[in-house]
C-alpha positions in Angstrom: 0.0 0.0 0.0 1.5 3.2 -1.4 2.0 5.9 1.7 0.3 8.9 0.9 2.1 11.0 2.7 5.7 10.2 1.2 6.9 12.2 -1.9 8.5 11.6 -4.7 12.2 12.5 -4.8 11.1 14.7 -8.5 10.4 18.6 -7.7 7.1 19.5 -8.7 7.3 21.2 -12.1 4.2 23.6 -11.6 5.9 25.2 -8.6 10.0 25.6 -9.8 8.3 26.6 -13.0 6.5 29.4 -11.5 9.3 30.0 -9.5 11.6 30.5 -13.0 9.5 32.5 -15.0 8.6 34.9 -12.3 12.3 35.2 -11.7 12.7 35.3 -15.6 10.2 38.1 -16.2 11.4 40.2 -13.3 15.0 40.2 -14.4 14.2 40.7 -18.1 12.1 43.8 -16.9 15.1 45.6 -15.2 17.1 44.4 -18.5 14.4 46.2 -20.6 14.6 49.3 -18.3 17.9 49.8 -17.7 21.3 48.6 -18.9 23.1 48.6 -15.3 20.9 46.5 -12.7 23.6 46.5 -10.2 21.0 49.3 -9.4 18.2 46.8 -8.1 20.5 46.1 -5.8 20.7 47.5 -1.9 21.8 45.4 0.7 20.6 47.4 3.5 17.1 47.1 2.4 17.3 43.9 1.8 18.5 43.4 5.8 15.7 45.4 6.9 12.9 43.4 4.8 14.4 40.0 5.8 15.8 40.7 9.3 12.4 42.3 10.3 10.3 39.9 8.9 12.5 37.0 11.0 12.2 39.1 14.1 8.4 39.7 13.8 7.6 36.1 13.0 10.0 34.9 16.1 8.0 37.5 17.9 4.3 36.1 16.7 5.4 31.9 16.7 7.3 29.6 18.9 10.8 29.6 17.7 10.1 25.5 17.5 7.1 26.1 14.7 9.5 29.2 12.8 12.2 26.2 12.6 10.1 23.7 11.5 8.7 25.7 9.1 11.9 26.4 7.1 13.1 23.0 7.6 9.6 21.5 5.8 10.1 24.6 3.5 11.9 22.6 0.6 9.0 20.1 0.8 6.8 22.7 -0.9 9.1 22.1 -4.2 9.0 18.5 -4.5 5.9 16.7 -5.9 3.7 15.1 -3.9 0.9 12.5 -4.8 -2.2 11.4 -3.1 -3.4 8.8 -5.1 -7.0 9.1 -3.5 -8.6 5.9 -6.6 -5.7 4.1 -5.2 -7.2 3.8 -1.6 -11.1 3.8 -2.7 -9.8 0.3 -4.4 -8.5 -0.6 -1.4 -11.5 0.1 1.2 -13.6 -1.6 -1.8 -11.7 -4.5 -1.4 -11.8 -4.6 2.7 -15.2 -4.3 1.8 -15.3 -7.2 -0.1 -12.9 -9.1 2.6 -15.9 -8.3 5.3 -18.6 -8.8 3.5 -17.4 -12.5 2.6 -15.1 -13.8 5.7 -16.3 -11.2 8.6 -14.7 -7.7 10.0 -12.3 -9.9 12.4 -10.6 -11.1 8.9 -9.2 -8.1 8.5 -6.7 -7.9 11.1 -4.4 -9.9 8.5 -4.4 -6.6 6.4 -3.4 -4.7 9.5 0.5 -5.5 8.9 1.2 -4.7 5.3 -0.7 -0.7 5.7 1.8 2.1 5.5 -1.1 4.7 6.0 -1.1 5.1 9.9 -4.6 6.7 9.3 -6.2 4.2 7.8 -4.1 1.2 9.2 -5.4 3.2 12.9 -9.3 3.0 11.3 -8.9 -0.7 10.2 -7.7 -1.5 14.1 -10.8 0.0 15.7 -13.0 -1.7 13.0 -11.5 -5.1 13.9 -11.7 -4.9 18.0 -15.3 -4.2 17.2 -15.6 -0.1 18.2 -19.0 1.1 17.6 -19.1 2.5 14.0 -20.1 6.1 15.6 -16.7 5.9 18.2 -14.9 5.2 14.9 -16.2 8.3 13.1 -15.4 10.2 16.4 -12.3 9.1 16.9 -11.1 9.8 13.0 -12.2 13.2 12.9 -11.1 14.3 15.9 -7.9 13.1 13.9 -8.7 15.0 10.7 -9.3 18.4 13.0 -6.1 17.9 14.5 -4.3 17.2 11.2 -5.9 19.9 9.9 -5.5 22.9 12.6 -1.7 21.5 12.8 -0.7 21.8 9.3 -2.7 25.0 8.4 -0.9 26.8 10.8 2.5 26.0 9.6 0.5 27.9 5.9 -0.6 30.6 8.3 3.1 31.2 9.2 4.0 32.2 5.9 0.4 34.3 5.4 1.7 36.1 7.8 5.3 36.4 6.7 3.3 37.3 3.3 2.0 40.6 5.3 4.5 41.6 7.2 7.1 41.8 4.2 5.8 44.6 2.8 5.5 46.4 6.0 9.3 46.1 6.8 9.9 47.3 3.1 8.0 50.3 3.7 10.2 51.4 7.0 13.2 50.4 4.8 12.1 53.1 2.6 10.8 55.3 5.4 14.6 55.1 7.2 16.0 55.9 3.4 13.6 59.1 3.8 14.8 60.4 6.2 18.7 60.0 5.8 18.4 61.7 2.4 16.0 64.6 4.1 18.5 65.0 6.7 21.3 65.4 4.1 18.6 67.5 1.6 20.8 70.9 2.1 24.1 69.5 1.4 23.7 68.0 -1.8 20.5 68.7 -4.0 21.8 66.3 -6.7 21.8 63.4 -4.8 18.4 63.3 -4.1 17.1 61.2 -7.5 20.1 58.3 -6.2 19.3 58.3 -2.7 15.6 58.4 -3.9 15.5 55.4 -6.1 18.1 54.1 -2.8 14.7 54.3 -0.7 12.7 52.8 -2.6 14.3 49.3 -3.1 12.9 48.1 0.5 9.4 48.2 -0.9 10.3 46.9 -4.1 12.1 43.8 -1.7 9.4 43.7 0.4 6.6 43.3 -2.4 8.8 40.7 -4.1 9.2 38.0 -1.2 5.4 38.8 -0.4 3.6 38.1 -4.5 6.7 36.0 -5.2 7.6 33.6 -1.8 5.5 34.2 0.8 2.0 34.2 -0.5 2.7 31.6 -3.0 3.7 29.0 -0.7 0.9 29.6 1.7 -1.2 29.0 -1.0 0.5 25.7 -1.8 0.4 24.5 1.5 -3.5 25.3 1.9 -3.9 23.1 -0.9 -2.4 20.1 0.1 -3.8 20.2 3.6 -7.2 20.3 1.6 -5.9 17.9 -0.6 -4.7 15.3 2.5 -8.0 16.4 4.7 -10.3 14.8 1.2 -8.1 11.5 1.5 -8.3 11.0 5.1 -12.4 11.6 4.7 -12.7 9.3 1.7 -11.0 6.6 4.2 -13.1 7.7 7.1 -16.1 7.4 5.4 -15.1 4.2 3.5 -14.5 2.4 6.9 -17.3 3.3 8.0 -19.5 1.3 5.1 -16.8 -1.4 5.8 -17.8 -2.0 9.3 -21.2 -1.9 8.5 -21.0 -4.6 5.9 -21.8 -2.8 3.2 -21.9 -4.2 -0.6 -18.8 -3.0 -2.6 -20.3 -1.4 -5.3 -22.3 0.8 -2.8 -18.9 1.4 -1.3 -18.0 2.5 -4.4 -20.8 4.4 -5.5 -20.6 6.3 -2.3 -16.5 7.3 -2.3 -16.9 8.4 -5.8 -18.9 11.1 -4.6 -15.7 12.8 -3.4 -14.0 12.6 -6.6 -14.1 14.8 -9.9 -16.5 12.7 -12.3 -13.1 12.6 -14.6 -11.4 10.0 -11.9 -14.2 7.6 -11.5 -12.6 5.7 -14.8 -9.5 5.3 -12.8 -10.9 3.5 -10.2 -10.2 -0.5 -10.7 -13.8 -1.8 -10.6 -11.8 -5.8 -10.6 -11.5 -5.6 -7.0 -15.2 -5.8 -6.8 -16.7 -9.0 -5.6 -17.8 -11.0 -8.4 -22.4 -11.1 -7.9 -22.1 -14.9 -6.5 -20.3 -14.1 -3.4 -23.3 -11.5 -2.7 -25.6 -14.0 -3.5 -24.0 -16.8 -1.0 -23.9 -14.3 1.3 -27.8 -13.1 1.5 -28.4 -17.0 1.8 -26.1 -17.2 4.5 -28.1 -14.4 6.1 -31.5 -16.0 4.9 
């Protein structure tokens, strides 16, 4: 059983591509204005934008979850797959295993489950929890996923707002140096002007090009990983009350795009005999 939650080792395309032609475009516009774009470049505002934003987010967050959070940063460019058809299969054939051989069958399926959520689901189901204890217990799980890994997103939305901000006093503290020095040198102030100004231009960069961006990305695979862990949920729940698999089926399709039903392998659905022994076992 493939782990959901693994990644590939491949960077996801979408993102380093975005990541490229933003940088691309960017460049090419300071090319297109101006021959010399040594001028882009101001190293105290760049320490003001980036030191400022570190301090305020220290300030706001533990510095455990500020850690974390670059450390799990590179994660954001490598691919990841959920392959949601993957596991609807697989609760349709637990469904078939109950259906024909009993819940307590299952335990021999408990071993070979590298998905701690569902492998955790499949326990309860086979020491016989009540099917509403089940549901309880797994989305108390999904909340807690959930609240856990959209604040390490909410980090960066508010890195994503606070960037700007620190560009703007880098700008304001260029301001007033060249104000102070107004008398002494008239000609200087178009340099020390376009000086100022870099902060915000920093600032508005790593917010519409970094920050924001990965938050976004992040939101979406929590959203994405929050769907898989209710399509398991919900398909456990049929499971442990013995329901047919192509009602299992018909049910966990709901929660797909009608353009991935064809992917799911209907030839781990029991073949119409088995339902048919069964209902005269039941008779």
């Amino acid at each position: 059983m493939q782990n959901p939650y693994s990644r590939r080792c491949s960077m996801n395309i979408a993102t380093v591509t975005g990541i490229v032609t933003g940088l691309v475009v960017l460049i090419f516009s300071m090319f297109n204005a101006t021959g010399n774009v040594s001028i882009f470049w101001n190293p105290h505002g760049m320490a003001v934008v980036i030191g400022g934003v570190i301090a305020s987010t220290l300030i706001c967050y533990s510095i455990k979850d500020v850690l974390r959070l670059f450390a799990n940063f590179t994660k954001v460019l490598k691919r990841e797959d959920l392959p949601i058809t993957i596991y609807v299969e697989e609760v349709i054939y637990l469904s078939r295993q109950a259906l024909g051989q009993g819940t307590l069958h299952l335990e021999s399926e408990l071993e070979d489950m590298e998905n701690f959520f569902l492998k955790d689901g499949l326990r309860m189901l086979v020491d016989q929890y009540p099917t509403e204890k089940i549901r309880q217990i797994m989305e108390t799980t999904i909340e807690n996923q959930y609240e856990r890994e959209m604040s390490e997103a909410a980090i960066f939305r508010t890195m994503g707002k606070l960037s700007p901000a620190f560009g703007m006093l880098g700008t304001l503290i260029g301001l007033i140096v060249m104000f102070q020095n107004l008398q002494s040198d008239i000609g200087a102030i178009g340099p020390a002007m376009a000086v100022a100004m870099m902060s915000t231009f920093y600032g508005l960069i790593f917010t519409n090009l970094l920050f924001n961006p990965v938050a976004v990305k992040m939101e979406r695979r929590v959203e994405e990983r929050v769907l898989l862990m209710r399509v398991i949920m919900e398909g456990l729940i049929l499971v442990s009350k013995r329901t047919p698999p192509e009602i299992v089926r018909d049910e966990l399709k709901a929660f797909l795009p009608a353009r991935k039903w064809a992917d799911i392998d209907t030839s781990k659905l029991p073949v119409k005999s088995l339902i048919k022994e069964q209902g005269s076992s039941h008779a």
